[in-house]
C-alpha positions in Angstrom: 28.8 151.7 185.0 27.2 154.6 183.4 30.2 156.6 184.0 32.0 154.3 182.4 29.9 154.1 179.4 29.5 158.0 179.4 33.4 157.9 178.8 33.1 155.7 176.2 30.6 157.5 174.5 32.9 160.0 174.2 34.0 160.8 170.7 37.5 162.2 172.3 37.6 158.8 174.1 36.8 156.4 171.1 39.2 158.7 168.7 41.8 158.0 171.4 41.2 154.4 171.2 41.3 154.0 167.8 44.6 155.5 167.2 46.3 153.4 169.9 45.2 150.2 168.3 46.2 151.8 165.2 50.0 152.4 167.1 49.9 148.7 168.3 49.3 147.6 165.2 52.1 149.5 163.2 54.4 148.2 166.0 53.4 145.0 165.3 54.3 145.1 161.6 57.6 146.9 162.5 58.4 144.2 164.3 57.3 141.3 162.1 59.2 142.9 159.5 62.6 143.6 161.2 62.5 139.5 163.0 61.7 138.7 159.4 64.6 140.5 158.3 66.9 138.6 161.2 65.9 135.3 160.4 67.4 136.3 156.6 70.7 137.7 157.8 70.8 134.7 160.4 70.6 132.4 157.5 73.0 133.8 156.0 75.5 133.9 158.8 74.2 129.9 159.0 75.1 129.5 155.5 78.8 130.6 156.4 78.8 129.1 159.2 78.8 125.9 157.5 80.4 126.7 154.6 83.4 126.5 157.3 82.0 123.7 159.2 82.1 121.7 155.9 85.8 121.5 155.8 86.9 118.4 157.2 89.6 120.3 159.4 89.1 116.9 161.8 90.0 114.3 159.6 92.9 116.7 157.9 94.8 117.1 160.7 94.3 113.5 161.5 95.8 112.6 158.7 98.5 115.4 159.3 99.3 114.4 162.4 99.4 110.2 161.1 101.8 111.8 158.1 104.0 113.6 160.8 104.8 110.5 163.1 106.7 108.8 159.5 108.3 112.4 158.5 109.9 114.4 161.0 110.0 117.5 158.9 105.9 117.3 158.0 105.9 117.1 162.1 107.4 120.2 162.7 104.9 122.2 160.4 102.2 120.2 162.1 102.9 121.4 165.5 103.5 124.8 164.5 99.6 125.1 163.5 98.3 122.6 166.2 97.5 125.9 168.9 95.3 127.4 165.4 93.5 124.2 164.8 92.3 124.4 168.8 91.4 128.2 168.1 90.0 127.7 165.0 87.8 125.1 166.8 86.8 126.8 170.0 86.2 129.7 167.4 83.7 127.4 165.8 81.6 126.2 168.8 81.8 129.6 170.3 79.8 130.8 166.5 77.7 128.1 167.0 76.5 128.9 170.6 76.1 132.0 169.9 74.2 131.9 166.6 71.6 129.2 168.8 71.3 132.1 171.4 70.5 134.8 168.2 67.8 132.7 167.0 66.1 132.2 170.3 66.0 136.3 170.8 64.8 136.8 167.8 61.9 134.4 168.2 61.4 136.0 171.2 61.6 139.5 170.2 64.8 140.6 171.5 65.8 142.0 168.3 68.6 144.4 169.9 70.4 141.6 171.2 70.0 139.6 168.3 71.2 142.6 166.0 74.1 142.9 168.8 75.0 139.3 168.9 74.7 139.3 164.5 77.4 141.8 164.6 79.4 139.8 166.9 78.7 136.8 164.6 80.1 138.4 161.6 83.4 139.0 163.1 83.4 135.7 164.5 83.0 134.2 160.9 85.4 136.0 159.3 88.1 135.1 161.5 86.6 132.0 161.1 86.7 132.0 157.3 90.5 133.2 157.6 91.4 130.6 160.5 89.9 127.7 158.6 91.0 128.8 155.0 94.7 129.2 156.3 94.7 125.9 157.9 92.9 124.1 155.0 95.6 125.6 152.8 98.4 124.2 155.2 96.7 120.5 155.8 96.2 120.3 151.9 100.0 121.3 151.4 100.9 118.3 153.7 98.1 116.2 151.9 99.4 117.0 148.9 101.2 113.6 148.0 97.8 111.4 149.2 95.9 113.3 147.2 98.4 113.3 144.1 98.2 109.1 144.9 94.8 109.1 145.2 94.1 110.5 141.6 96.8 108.1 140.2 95.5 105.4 141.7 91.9 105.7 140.3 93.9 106.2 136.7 95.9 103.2 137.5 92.6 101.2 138.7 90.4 102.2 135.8 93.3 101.1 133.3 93.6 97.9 135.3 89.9 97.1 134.6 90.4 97.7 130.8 93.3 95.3 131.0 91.0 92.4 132.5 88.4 93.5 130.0 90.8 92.8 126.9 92.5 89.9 128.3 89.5 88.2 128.7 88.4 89.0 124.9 91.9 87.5 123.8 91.7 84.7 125.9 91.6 82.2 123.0 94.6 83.7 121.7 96.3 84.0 124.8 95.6 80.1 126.3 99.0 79.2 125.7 99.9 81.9 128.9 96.8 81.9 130.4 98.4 80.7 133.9 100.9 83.6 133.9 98.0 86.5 132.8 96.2 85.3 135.3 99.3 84.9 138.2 100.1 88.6 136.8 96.6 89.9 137.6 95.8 88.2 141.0 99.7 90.1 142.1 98.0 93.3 141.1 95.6 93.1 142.6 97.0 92.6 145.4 99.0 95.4 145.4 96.5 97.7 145.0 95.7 96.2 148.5 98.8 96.9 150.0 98.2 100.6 148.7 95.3 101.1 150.4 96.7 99.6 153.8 100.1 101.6 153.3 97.7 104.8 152.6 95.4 103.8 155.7 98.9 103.9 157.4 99.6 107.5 156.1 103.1 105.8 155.0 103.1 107.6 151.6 106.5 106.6 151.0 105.5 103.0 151.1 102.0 103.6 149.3 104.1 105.3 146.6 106.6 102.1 146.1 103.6 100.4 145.6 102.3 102.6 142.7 105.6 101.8 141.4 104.7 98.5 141.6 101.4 98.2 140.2 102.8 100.3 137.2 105.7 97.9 136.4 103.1 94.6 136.8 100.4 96.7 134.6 103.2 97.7 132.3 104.0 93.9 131.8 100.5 92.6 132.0 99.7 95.2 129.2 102.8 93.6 127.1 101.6 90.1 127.3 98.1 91.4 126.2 99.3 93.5 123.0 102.2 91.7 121.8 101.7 87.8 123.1 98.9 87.0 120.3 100.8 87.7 118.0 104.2 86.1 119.1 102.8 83.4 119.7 100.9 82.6 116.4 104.4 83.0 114.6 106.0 80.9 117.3 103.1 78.4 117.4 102.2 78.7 114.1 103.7 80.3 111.2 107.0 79.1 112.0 107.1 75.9 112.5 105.4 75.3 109.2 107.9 77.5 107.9 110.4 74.2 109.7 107.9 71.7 107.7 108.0 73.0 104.8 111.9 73.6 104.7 112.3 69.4 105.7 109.8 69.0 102.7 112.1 70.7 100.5 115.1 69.1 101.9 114.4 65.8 101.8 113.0 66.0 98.7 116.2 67.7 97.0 118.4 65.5 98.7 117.2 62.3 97.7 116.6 63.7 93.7 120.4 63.9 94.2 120.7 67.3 94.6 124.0 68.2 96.9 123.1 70.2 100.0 125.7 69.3 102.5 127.3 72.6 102.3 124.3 74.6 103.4 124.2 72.5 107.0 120.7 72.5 106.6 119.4 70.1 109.5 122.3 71.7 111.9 120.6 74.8 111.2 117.1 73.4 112.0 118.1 71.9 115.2 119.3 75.1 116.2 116.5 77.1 115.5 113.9 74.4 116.9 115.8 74.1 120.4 116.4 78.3 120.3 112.1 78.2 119.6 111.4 76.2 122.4 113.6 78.5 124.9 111.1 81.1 123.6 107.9 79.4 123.9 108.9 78.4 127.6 109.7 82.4 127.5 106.5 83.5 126.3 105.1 80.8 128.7 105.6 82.9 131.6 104.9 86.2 129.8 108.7 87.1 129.3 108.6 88.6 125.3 112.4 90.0 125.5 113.9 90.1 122.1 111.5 86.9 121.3 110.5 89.5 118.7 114.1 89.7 117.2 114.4 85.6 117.7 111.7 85.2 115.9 112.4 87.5 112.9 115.6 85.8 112.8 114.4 82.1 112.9 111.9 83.4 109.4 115.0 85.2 107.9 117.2 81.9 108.0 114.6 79.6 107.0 113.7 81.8 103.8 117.1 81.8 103.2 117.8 78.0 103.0 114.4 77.3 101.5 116.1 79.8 99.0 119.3 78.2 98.7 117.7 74.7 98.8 115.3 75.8 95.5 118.2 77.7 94.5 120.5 74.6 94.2 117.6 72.2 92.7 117.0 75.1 90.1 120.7 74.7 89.4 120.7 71.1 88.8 118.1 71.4 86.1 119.9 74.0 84.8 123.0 72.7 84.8 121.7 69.7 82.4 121.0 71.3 79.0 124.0 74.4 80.0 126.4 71.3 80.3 125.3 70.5 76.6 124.8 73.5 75.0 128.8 74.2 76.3 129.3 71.7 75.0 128.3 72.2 71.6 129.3 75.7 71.3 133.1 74.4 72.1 132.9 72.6 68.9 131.2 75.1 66.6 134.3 77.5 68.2 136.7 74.8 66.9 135.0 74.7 63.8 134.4 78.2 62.9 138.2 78.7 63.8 139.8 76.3 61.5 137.5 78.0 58.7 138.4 81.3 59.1 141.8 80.2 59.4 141.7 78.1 55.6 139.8 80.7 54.4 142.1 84.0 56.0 145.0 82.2 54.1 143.4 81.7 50.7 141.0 85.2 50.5 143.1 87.7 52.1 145.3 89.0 50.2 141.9 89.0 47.7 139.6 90.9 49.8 142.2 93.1 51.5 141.8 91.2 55.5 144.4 91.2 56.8 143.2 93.1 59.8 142.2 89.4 60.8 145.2 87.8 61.5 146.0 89.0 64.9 142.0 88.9 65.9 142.3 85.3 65.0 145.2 85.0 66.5 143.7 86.1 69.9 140.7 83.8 69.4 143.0 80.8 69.2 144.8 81.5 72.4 141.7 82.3 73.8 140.1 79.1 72.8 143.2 76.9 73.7 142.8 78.6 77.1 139.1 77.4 77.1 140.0 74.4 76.7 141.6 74.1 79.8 138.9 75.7 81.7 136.1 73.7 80.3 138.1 70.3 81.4 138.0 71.9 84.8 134.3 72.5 84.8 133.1 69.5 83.2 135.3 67.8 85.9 133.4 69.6 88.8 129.9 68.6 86.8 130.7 65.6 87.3 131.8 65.3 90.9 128.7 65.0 93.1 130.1 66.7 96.4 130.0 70.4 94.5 127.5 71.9 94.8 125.4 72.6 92.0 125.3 76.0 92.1 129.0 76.5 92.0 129.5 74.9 88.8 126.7 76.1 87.4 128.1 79.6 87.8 132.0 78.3 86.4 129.8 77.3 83.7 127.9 80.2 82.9 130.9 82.0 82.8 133.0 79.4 80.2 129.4 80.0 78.1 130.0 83.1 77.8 133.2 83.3 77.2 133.1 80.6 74.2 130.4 82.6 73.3 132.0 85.6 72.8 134.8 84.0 71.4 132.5 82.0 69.0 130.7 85.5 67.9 133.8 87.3 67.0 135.0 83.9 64.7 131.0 84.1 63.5 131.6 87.8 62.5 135.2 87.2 60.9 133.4 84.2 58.9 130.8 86.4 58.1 133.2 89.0 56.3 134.7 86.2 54.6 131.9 84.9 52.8 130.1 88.2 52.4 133.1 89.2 50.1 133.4 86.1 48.6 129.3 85.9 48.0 130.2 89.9 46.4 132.3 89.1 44.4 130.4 86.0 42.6 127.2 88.0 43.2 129.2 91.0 41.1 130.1 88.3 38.3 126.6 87.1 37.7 125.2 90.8 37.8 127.7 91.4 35.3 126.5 88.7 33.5 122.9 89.6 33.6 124.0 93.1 32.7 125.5 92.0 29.4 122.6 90.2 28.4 120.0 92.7 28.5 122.9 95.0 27.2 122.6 92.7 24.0 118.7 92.2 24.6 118.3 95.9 23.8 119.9 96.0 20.9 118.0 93.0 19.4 115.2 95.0 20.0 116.4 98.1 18.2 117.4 96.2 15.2 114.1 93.9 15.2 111.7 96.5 15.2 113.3 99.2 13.2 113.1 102.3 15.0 112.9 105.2 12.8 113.4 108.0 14.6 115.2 107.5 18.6 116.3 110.4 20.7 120.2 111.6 21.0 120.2 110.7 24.7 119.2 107.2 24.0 123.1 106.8 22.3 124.6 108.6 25.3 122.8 106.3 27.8 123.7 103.1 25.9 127.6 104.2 25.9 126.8 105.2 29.4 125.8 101.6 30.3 128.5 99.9 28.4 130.8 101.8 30.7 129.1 100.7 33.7 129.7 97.5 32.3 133.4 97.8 31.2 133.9 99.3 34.7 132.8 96.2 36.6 134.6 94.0 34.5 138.0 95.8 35.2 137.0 95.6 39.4 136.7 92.2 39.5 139.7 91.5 37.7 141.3 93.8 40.7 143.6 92.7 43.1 143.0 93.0 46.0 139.5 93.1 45.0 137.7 96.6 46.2 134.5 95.4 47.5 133.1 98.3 48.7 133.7 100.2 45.5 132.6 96.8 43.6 129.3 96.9 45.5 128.7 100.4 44.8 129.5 100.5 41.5 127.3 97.2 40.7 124.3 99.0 42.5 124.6 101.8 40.0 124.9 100.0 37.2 121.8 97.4 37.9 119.9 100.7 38.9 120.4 102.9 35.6 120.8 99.7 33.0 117.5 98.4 34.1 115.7 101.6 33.7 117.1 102.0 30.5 115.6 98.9 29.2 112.4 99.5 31.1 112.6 103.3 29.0 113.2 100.8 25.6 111.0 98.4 26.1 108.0 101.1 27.1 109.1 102.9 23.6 109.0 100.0 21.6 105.2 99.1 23.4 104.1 102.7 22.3 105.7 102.2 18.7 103.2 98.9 18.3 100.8 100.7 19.4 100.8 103.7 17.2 101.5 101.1 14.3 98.0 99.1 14.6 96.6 102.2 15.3 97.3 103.9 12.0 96.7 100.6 10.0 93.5 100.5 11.7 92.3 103.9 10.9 93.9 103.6 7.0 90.1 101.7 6.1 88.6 105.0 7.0 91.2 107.6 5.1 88.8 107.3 1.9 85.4 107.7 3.8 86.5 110.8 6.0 88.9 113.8 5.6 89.4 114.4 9.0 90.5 110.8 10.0 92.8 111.1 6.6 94.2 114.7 7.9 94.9 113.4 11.6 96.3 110.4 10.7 98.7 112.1 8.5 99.8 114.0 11.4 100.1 111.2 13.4 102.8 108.9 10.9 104.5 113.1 10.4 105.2 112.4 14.7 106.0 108.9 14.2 108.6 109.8 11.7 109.8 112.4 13.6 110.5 109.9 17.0 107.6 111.8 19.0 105.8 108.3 19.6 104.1 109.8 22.0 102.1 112.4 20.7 101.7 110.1 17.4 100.0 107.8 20.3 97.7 109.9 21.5 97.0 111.8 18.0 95.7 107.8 16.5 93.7 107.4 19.7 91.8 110.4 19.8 90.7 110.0 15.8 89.9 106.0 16.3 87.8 107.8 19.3 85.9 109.6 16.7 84.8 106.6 14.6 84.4 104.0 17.8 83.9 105.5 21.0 84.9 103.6 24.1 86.1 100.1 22.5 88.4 101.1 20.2 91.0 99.3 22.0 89.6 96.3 21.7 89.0 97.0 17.7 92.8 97.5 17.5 93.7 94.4 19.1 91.6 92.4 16.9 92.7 94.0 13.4 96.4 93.9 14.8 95.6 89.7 15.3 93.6 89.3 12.0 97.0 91.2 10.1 99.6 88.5 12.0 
């Protein structure tokens, strides 16, 4: 014992000791650390491991093998990879044994056969990874079509649902077919049954006539939802008021009188009811071919007799007071032509007319024509199996034509007594003319001009050859009523001025007259009123009236500011 602890005592011996504990415990972290560093790559190989495992290899060639037994071609491809499934699989459980048998050496320390068997592993997966991604590839090739269904059969299923969900919001609108939408969506729903069976099956080919199915019954279901509502409101609704309403209009024409027969009016609703009734037992069962087309065309032919109908009663009315007014202007056209023919035979040769003969020529045939015609009409106005729109159009067309004929004998009439209204219009111008002619010189000769201007003798001779000149017109044959109009117009114009000229002269003359005698009371009292009223009776004299005018105003202006006017007046009064 003391040996023992005289070794131990040793400083050599404890040094010793220490660095072996020190060795043991380096080796310990060593290996804590590589294990640690296993266990991560282990995971890792784990994590690929299955990564792999995940595919569903199993149920894929399942499937495969379920698709091959209906298609002999798919089963061909199918065997061909059958010996890689089984090596891809003993591949699998051979990586799973072994990475059980890593784990274990590396929990208990045999970290050079686990790093051994990792590398082993690695291999393993990768082969793995190519083995299982090759044959995934290949099983989704042959899964292809499923797949493909799958995806449009969740589309198809998802529309479906928003089908339901709108039919059942236009369920009120929809009643009248409610049995059918309903027939229509229990069938679907069936087939999307049958898919799943046919797909359990693997019998694509099947599953696929199904989709085809389920497309044309949604197609049809979505057609009685989106068009339906509103077939049926014109069907149920809209047009047979439209019917109503056209009856209304019927019977009410027909028994005011008014002639329909021609327009086959109930035929025509008979038709159209029975034809709306096939499409209501159409729409019924969901069937809206050309109900559309049907139904546009049952609208189109009831406007159109409503129209006719209104069109015929509007006629009648019309036909009334047309009937009369033809009536009347036949007459006037009689009329008017017998004048214009008196008056043609008596005026022109007078007036130069005789354009006119062959115009009224023309208007006589046409009136005797007319004639004819209007017995015609007024004998279909009076027969009540025409209808009333037909005569009403014969008779438009005779007023018009009378019409026409009645305003060319209106014009022709016109002419006539426009130049027969001339020419007495001319006489009594020329009468007028002469009297203020003589007026004029009444005037010179009563107040005693003294003094009147050169051009004053021209103008009267000017005037008296106006006059002389209208005289010798009117006595023309045939009478030149244009020229005679002119000429009268040119006369009334410069004759009247003339006497306006006169009669403005002989104002001013009075004027300067009173003036001067008014002043004269003042000549004594002031110089200047003497000396400017001298040179006012000097103008006077002279003719300047005028300036003799304005000369008696301003010096009456001197004595009486602002009312001599009135001064005047009153002396010129006092002195009558």
């Amino acid at each position: 014992m003391d040996k023992v602890l005289t070794f131990l005592s040793d400083i050599r011996v404890v040094i010793g000791i220490g660095v072996l504990v020190l060795i043991l415990i380096l080796w310990f972290i060593v290996k804590k650390i590589q294990s640690g560093k296993y266990k991560k790559e282990l995971q890792e190989l784990e994590v690929r491991y299955n990564s792999i495992k995940s595919v569903p290899l199993s149920f894929k060639m399942t499937k495969a093998v379920a698709i091959a037994r209906v298609d002999p071609e798919a089963m061909s491809k199918v065997t061909g990879y059958k010996d890689d499934f089984d090596k891809a699989q003993a591949n699998l459980k051979q990586i799973s044994s072994a990475l059980a048998d890593t784990e274990d050496n590396i929990l208990i320390g045999k970290l050079k056969d686990a790093k051994k068997q990792m590398l082993d592993l690695d291999s393993s997966l990768l082969l793995g990874e190519q083995q299982v991604g090759k044959l995934n590839q290949f099983l989704d090739s042959i899964l292809e079509k499923e797949n493909a269904q799958r995806t449009e059969v969740t589309q198809l299923k998802n529309e479906f649902r928003d089908l339901k969900a709108s039919a059942q919001e236009k369920s009120n609108t929809l009643s009248y077919c409610w049995n059918t939408i309903e027939k229509n969506i229990t069938e679907t729903e069936k087939m999307f049954s049958a898919f799943e069976e046919w797909m359990y099956a693997s019998d694509f080919e099947k599953a696929n006539a199904e989709l085809v199915s389920i497309k044309t019954s949604m197609e049809r279901l979505k057609e009685i939802i989106n068009t339906l509502p509103e077939l049926l409101s014109d069907a149920r609704g809209v047009i047979p008021n439209m019917v109503e309403s056209l009856h209304h209009d019927y019977t009410s024409c027909k028994s005011a009188g008014v002639y329909l027969k021609h327009l086959n009016v109930e035929k025509n609703l008979s038709v159209i009811t029975a034809s709306l009734k096939d499409d209501l037992s159409h729409l019924k069962e969901g069937d809206a071919t050309d109900v559309r087309t049907h139904l546009d065309d049952y609208k189109t032919r009831i406007t159109q007799l409503d129209e006719q109908i209104r069109t015929e009663a509007a006629a009648v009315k019309e036909l009334k007071p047309l009937t009369k007014e033809t009536e009347q202007l036949s007459k006037d056209s009689v009329i008017n032509l017998d004048y214009v023919s008196s008056q043609y035979q008596k005026a022109s040769v007078r007036f130069g007319l005789e354009d006119m003969e062959q115009r009224i020529g023309n208007d006589d045939k046409r009136l005797k024509e007319l004639a004819i015609t209007k017995s015609n009409v007024f004998s279909m106005a009076g027969n009540a199996d025409i209808p009333a729109s037909t005569v009403l159009s014969d008779m438009k067309e005779l007023n018009q034509d009378l019409t026409n004929c009645n305003n060319d004998l209106n014009d022709m009439k016109q002419r006539l007594e426009s130049a027969a209204g001339d020419e007495e219009r001319a006489k009594r111008q020329l009468v007028k003319l002469q009297i203020i002619m003589n007026e004029m010189q009444v005037k010179r000769r009563k107040y005693k001009l003294p003094s009147i201007s050169s051009n004053y003798e021209e103008d009267m001779n000017k005037a008296n050859e106006y006059i002389r000149s209208l005289g010798l017109l009117i006595d023309e044959n045939p009478l030149n009523v244009q020229l005679l109009n002119a000429t009268l117009q040119e006369a009334i114009s410069f004759i009247y001025k003339l006497y306006n000229d006169l009669t403005n002269m002989i104002a001013s003359v009075i004027m300067v007259e009173n003036t001067i005698v008014f002043g004269n009371r003042y000549r004594s009292t002031y110089a200047d009123i003497d000396s400017d009223l001298t040179r006012s009776e000097l103008c006077f004299r002279n003719g300047e009236y005028t300036q003799a005018l304005t000369i008696a105003i301003a010096t009456i202006e001197k004595i009486h500011p602002g009312n001599y006017e009135t001064m005047i007046k009153e002396n010129s009064k006092s002195a009558a």
